[in-house]
DOLUM-457421 format. One record per atom (N, C-alpha, C, O): x, y, z. Coordinates in steps of 0.2 Angstrom, whole numbers, plus 5000, padded with zeros to 4 digits. Layout:
N
XYZ
...
//
This chain:
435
487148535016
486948465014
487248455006
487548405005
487048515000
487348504995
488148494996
488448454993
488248554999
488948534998
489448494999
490048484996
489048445006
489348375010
489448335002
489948295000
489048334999
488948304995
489348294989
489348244986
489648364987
490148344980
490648314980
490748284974
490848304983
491448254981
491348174981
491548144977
490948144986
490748094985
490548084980
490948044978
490048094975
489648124970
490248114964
490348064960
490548164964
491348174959
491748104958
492048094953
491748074964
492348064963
491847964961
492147914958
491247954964
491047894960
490747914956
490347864956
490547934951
490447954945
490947944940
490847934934
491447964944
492147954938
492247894939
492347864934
492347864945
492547764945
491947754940
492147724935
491447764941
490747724936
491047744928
490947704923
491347804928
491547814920
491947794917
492047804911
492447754923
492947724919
492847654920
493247624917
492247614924
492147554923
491847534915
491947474913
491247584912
490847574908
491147544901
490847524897
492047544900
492247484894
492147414895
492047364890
492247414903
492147344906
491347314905
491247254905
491147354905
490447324907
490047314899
489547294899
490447324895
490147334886
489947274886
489347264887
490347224885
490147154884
489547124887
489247074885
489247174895
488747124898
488047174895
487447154895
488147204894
487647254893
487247284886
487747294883
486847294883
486647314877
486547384877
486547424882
486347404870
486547484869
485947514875
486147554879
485347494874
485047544879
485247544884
485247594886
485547484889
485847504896
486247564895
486047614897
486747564891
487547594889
487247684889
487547724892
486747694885
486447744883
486247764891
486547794895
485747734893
485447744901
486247784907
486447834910
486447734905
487147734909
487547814909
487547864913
487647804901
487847894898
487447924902
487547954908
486847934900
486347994901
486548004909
486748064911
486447954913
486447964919
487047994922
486948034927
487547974921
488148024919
488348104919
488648144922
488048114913
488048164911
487648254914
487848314915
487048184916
486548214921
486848234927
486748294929
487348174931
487748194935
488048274937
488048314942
488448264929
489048304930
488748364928
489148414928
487848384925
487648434926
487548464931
487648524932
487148414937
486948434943
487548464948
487348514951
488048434947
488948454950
489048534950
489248574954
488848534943
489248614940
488448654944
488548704947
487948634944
487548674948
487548664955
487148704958
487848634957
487848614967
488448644966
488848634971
488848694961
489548734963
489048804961
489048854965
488848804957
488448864957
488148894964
488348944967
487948854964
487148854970
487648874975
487548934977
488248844980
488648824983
488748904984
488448944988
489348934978
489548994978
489249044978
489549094979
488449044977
487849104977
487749104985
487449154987
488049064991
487949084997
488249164997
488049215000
488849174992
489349244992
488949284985
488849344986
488849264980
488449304977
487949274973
488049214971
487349294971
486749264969
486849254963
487249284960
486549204961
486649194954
486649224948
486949214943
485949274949
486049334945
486549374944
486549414939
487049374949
487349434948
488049384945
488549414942
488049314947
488949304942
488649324931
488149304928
489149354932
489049364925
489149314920
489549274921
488849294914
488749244909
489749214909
490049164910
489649284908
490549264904
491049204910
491349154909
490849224915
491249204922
490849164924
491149144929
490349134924
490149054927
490749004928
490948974933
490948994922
491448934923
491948974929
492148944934
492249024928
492949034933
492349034940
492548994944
491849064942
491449044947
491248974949
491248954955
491148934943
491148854946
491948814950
492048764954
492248864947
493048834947
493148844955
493248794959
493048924956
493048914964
492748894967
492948884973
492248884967
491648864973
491848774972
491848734978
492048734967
492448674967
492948674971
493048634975
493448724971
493948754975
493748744983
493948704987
493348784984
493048794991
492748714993
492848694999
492448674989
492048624993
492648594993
492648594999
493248564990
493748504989
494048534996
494048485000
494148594998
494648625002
494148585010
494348535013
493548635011
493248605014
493048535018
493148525024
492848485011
492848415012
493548395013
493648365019
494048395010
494648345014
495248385017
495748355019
495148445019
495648485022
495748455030
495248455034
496548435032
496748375038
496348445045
495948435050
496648505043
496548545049
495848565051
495648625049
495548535054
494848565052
494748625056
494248665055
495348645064
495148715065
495248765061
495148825063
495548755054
495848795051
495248835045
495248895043
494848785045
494348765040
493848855043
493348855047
494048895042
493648965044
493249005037
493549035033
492748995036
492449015030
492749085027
493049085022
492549145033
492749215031
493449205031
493649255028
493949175033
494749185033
494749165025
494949205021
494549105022
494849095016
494349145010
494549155005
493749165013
493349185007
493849265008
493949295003
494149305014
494649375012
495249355009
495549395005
495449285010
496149275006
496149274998
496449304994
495549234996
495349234989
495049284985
495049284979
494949334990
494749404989
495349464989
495349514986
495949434992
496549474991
497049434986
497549464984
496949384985
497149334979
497049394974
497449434971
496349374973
495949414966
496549514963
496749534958
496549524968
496849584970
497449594967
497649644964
497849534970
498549514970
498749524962
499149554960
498249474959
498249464953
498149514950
497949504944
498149564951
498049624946
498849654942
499049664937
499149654947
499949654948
500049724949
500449764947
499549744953
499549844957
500149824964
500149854969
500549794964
501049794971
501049854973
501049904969
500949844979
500949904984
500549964984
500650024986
499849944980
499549984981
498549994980
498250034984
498349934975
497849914974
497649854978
497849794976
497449864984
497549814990
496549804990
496049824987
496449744997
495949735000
496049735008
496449695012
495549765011
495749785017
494949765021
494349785019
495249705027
494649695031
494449745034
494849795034
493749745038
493449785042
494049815047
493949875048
494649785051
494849785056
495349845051
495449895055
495549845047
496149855043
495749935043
496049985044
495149935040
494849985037
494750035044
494650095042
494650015050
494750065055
495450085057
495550135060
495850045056
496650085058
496850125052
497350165052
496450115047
496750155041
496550235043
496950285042
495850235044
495350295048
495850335051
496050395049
496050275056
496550335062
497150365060
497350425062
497550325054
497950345050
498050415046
498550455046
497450415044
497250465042
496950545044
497050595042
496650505050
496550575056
497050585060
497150635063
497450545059
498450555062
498750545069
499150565073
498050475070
498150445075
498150355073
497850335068
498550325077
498450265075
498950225084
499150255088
498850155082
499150095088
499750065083
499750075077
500150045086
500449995082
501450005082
501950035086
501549985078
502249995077
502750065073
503250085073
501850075069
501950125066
502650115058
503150135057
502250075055
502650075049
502250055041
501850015042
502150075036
501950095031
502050025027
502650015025
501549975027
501849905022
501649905015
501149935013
502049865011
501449845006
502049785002
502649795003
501649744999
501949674997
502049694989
501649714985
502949664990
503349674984
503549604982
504149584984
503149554978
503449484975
503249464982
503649444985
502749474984
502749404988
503049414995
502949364999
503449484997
503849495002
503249575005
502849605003
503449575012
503349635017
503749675015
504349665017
503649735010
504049795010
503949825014
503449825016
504349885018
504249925021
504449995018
504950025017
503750015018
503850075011
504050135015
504450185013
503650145023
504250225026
504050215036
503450215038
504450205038
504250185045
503750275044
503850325040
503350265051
502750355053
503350365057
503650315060
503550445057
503450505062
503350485068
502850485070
504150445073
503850455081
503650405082
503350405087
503650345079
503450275079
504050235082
504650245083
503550175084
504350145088
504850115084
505350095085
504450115076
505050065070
505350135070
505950135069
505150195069
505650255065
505950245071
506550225069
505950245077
506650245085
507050185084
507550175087
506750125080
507050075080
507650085076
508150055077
507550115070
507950145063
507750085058
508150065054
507050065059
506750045054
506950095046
506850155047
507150065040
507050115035
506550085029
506350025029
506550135025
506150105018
506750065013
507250085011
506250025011
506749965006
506949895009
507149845006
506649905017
506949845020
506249805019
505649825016
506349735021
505949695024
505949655027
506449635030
505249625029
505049625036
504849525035
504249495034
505449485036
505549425034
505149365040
504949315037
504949385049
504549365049
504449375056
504949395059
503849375060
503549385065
503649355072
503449295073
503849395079
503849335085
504449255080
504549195083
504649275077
504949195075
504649175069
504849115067
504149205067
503649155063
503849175057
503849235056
503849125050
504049155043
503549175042
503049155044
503649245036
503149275034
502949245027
502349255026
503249195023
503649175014
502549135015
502349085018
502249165011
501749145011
501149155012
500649125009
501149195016
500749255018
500549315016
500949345016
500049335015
499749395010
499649455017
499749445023
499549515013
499849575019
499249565024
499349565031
498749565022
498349535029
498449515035
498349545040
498549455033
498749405038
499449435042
499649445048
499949465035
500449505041
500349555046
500549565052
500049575041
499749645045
499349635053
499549665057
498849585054
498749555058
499349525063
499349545069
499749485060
500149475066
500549525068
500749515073
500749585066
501049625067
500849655072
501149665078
499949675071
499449735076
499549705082
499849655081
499249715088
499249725094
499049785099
498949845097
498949755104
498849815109
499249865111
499749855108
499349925115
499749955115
499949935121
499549915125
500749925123
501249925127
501349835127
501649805132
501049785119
501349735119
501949745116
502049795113
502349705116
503049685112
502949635106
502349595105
503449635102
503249605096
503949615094
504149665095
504249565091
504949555088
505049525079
504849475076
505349605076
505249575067
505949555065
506449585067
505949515060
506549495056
506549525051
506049515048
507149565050
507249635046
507849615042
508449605045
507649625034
508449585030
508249655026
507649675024
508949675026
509149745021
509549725016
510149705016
509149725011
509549715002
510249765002
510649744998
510349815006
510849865005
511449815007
511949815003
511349785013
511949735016
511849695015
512249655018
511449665013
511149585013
511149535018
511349475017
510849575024
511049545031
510249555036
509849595037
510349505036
509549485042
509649535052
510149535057
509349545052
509349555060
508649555066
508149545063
508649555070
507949545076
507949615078
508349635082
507449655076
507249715080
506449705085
505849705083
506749715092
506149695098
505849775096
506249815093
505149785099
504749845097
504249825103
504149765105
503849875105
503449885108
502849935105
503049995103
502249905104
501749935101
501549975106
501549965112
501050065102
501350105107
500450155101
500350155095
500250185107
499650225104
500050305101
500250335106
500050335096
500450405093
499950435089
499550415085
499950515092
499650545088
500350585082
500850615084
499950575075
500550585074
500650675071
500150715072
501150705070
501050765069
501450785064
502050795063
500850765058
501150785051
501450835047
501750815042
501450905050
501750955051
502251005053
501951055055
503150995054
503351025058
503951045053
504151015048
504051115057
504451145055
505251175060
505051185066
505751185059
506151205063
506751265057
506851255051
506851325061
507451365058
508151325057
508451325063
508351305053
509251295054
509751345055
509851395052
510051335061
510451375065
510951415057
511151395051
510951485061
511451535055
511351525048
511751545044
510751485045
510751475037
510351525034
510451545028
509751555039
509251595036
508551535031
508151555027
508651455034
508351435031
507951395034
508251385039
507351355034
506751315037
507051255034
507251255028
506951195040
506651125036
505851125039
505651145044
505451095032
504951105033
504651035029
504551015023
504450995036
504550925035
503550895035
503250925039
503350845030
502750835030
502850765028
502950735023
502650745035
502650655037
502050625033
501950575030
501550675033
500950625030
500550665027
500650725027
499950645022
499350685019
498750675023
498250655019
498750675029
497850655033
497650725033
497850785033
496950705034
496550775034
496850835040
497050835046
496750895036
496950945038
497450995036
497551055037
497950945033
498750965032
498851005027
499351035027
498251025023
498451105021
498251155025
498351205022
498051145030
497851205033
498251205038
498351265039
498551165043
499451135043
499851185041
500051235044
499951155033
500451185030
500651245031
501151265033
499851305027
499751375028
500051405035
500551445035
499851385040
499851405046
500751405044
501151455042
500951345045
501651345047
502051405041
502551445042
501851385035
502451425031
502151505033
502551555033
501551525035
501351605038
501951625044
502251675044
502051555048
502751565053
503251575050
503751615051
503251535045
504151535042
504151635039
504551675040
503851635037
503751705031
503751755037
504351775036
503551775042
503551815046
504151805053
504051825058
504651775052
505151765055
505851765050
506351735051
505651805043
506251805040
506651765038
507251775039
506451725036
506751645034
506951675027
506651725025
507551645023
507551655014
507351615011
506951625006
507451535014
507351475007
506951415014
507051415020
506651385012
506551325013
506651255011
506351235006
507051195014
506951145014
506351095015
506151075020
506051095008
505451035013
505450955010
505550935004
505450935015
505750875019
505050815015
504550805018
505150805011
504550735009
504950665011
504550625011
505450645012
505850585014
505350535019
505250555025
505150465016
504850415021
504050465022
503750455028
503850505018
503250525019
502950465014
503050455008
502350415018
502050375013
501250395009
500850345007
501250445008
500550485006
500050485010
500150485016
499550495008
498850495011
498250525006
498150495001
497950585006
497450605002
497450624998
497850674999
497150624992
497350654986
497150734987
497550784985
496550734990
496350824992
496750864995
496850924994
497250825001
497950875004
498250875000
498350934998
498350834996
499050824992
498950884988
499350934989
498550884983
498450974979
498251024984
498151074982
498151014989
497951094996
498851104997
499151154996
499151064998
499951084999
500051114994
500051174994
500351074987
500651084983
500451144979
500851174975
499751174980
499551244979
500051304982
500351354979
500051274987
500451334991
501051354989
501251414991
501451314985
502051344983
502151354974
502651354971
501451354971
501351354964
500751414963
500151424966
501151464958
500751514957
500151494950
499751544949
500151444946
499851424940
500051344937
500551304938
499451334934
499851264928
499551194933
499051204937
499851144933
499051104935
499651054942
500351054941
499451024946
499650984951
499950924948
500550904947
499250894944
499450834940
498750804935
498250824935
498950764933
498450724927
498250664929
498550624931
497650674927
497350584930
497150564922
496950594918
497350514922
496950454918
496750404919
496950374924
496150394915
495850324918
495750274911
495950284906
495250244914
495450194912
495350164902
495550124898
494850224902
494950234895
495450284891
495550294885
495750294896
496450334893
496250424891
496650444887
495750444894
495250514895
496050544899
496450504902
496050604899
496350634901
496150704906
496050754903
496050704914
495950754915
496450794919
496750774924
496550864917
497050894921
496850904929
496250914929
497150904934
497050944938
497451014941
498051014940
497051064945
497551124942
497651154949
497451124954
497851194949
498451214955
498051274960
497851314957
497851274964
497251304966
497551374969
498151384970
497051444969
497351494969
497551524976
497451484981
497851554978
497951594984
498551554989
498451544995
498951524984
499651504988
500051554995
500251614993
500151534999
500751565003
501351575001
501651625004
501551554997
502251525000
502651514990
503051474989
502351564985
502551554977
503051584975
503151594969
503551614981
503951644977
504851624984
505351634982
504551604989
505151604991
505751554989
505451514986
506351524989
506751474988
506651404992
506651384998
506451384985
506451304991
506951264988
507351294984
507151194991
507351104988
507251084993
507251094999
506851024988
506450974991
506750914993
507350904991
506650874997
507050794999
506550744999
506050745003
506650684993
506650654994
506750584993
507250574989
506450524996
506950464996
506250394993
505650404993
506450314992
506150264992
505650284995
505150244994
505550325001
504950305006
504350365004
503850375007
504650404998
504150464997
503750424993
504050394988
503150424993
502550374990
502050424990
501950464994
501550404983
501050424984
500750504985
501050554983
500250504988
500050584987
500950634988
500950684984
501350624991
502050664991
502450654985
502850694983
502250594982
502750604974
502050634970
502150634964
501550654972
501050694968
501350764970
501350804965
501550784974
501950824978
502550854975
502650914974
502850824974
503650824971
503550804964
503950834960
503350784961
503050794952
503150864953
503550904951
502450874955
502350954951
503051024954
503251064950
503151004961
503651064960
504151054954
504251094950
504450994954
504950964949
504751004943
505051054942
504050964938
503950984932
503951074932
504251104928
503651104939
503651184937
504151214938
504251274940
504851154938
505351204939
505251244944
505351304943
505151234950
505051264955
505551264960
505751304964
505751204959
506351184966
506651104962
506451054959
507251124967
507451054964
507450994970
507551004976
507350944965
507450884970
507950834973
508150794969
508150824977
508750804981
508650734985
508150734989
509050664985
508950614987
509050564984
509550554981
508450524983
508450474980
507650464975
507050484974
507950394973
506950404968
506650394973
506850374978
506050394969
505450394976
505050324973
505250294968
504550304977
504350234977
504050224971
504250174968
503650264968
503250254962
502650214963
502650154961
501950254966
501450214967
501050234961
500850184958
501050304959
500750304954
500050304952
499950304945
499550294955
498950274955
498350314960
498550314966
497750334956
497350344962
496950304966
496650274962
496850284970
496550234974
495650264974
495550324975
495350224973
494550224975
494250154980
494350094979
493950194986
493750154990
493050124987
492650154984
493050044990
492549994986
492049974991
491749934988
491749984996
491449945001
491049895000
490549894996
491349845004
491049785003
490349755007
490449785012
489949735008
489249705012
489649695019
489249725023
489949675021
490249665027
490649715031
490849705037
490849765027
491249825031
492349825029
492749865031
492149755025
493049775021
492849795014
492249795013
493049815012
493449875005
493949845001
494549825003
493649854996
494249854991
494549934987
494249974984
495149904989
495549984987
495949974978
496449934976
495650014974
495849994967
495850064965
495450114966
496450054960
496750104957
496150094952
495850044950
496050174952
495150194946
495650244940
495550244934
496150274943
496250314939
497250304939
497550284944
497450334934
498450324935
498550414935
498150444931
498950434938
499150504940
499750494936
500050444935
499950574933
500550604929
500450664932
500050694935
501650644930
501550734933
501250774926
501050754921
501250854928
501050894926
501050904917
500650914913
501850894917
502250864909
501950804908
502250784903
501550754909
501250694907
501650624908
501550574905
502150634913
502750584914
502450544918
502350574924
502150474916
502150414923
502750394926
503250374924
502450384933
503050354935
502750284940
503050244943
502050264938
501950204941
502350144938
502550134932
502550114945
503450064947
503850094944
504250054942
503950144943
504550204941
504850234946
505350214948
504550274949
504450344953
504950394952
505250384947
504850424955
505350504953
506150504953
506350484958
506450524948
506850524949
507450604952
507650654948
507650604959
507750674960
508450684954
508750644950
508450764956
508950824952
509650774953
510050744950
509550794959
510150784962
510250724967
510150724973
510550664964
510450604968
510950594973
511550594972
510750584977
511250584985
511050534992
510650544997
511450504991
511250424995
511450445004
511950485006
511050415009
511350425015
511750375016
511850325013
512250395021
512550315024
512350265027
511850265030
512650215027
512350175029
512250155036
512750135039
511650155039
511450175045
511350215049
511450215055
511250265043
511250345044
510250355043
509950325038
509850385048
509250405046
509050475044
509550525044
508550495041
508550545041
508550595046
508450575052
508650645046
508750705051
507850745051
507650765046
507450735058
506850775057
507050825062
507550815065
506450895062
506450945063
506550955071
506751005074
506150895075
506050875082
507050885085
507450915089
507150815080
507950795083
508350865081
508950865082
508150915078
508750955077
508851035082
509151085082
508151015086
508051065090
508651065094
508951125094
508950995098
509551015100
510351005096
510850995100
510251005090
511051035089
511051095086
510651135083
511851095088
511851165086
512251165079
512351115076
512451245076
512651225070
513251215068
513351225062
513651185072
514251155072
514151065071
514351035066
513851055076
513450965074
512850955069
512550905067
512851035066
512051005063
512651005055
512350975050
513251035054
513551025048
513850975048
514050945042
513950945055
514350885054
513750815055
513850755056
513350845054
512950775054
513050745047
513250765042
512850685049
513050645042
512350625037
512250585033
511850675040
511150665034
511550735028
511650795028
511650685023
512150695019
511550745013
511550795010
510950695014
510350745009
510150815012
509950855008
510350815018
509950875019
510650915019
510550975017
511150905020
511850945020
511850955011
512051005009
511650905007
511650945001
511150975000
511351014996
510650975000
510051044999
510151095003
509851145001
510451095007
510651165011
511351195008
511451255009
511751175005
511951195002
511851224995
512151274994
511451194991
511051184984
510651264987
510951304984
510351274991
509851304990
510351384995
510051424997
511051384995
511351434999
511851444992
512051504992
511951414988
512251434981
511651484978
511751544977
511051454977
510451484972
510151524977
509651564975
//
């Protein structure tokens, strides 16, 4: 009922405010005083019927002094919207109260990475994690306003479609995306498993739009795998994701590689889009005999190390690392530290540069807000948040060229696997048959 009420309210009070030069002549000072007051009185009650309005979302008590006014600002926002918006099925409370909530977010200017995620969002993230998930299987996050696609998953219908990182994802079924905050994309994208779903994909590389049809599709993913390269004496030893487990993953597989006589390892970070900060140092232990993973700072600029944890597998034999744009996140926590310890070098391209630790927020209703608490460096104190790593050795694929995983090289042999044209892994394999 108050809030039926604001605008009506608003908008004749201001006609009454701009008639009262008119009415000077008919009236004497006490009317004119009466008139003011009443006025006044008005535009007190207004800013508290925005008050009162917006306490349906937080009580009064809790908006802070400083922020009344930007509180009044939106809850004015919400009534105007409300009262004269044409579409009234549009008019859905929780849809505009998570947009303005990912607004807020937006505005911090963490792209791709300090996000807010509904309830619905915050269950496939789970599964992501536990290394199952529905879907198309691709790693988003909004760059200027656009769908980035930061690494298609491992086995996914976008990695079979030759989705890559860098590209973006222009619009939906036919529908533009230019407007739209990652929710809502993210939304139209999800689906059931064995629906289809058609993305409009423009690659800055070519500068050229195209339609890739997809069928959404239930995967478990398998973060973990390794394959011998025929006659080299050496492992690709490739790691899609950081979900729980993957240091114990890891160990297992390099104990395989180590008892089959392998010399050097390639490990494969490419289109790996992170996942937990705890895997992330259980891996990178493994190949570090000392000295720290990496440095957190927060927000008072405190610096703490974290350090390398003891009883690695894996600290003495030869590696080089690969990575590209889609390496993000706990894997360039990953690729920091062997880089700074001189441990192996790195081969590819830069990597995404997310740079930040994420702390989960839970909301009264079951979404989350995800915010950087803390900025991570490598081990040498080098940020690379919007930077990212830059490899040793810079080496671009061709142009619709994907990367080569451990799965697809089961069947070539070493005559196709030299002529393949994954141009990074032919240079680390030589890089590491030199050293």
């Amino acid at each position: 009922m108050l809030q039926s009420c604001r605008l009506p309210v608003t908008w004749y009070e201001w006609q009454q405010w701009r008639r009262i030069p008119m009415l000077d002549r008919k009236l004497g000072a006490r009317a004119k005083l009466l008139i003011f007051l009443y006025v006044v009185a008005s535009a007190a009650l207004i800013y508290v019927l925005d008050l009162n309005t917006f306490s349906n979302f937080v009580p009064s008590d809790r908006i802070p002094k400083t922020a009344e006014s930007d509180f009044a600002l939106m809850a004015e926002a919400w009534n105007t919207i409300r009262k004269v918006y044409v579409d009234r099925s549009a008019l859905k409370p929780r849809a505009i109260t998570y947009g303005a909530i990912g607004g807020m977010v937006d505005s911090l200017g963490d792209n791709g990475h300090s996000t807010f995620l509904t309830p619905e969002m915050i269950r496939e993230e789970r599964k992501v994690t536990e290394g199952k998930y529905k879907g198309v299987g691709i790693e988003l996050r909004m760059e200027k306003g656009h769908a980035l696609i930061v690494a298609p998953l491992d086995g996914s219908p976008a990695q079979k479609a030759g989705l890559r990182s860098g590209q973006f994802i222009t619009a939906v079924d036919g529908n533009n995306l230019l407007g739209l905050n990652l929710i809502e994309i993210v939304n139209l994208i999800s689906g059931p498993s064995g629906t289809g779903v058609r993305l409009t994909i423009f690659d800055p590389e070519t500068d050229s739009s195209r339609d890739v049809s997809l069928t959404r599709a239930s995967i478990n993913v398998e973060n973990v795998r390794w394959k011998r390269l025929q006659d080299t004496g050496m492992a690709q030893l490739r790691i899609a994701g950081f979900s729980n487990g993957v240091t114990k993953d890891i160990r297992k597989a390099l104990t395989e590689i180590k008892s089959q006589g392998i010399r050097g390892i390639i490990l494969d970070l490419r289109d790996d889009p992170g996942g937990l900060l705890e895997e992330a140092v259980g891996c990178t232990s493994q190949f570090l005999e000392r000295g720290n993973v990496l440095l957190e700072k927060n927000a008072e600029g405190k610096i703490r190390p974290v350090p390398v944890r003891q009883g690695g597998v894996a600290v003495r034999i030869p590696m080089v690392v690969l990575v590209n744009r889609g390496t993000a996140s706990a894997a360039e926590i990953m690729a920091g530290a062997i880089q700074d310890a001189g441990r192996a070098k790195l081969v590819g391209k830069k990597t995404f540069g997310t740079g930040t630790v994420l702390g989960q927020f839970n909301l009264s209703d079951g979404s989350a807000l995800m915010l950087a608490v803390d900025e991570w460096l490598t081990p040498k104190g080098h940020s690379i948040w919007h930077k990212g790593i830059t490899p040793d050795m810079d080496v671009s694929l061709p142009q619709g060229v994907l990367p080569l995983i451990p799965e697809e090289e089961r069947a070539l042999t070493q005559a196709k696997l030299q002529a393949s044209r994954d141009t990074q892994l032919m240079a680390a394999i030589k890089l590491l048959t030199a050293n």
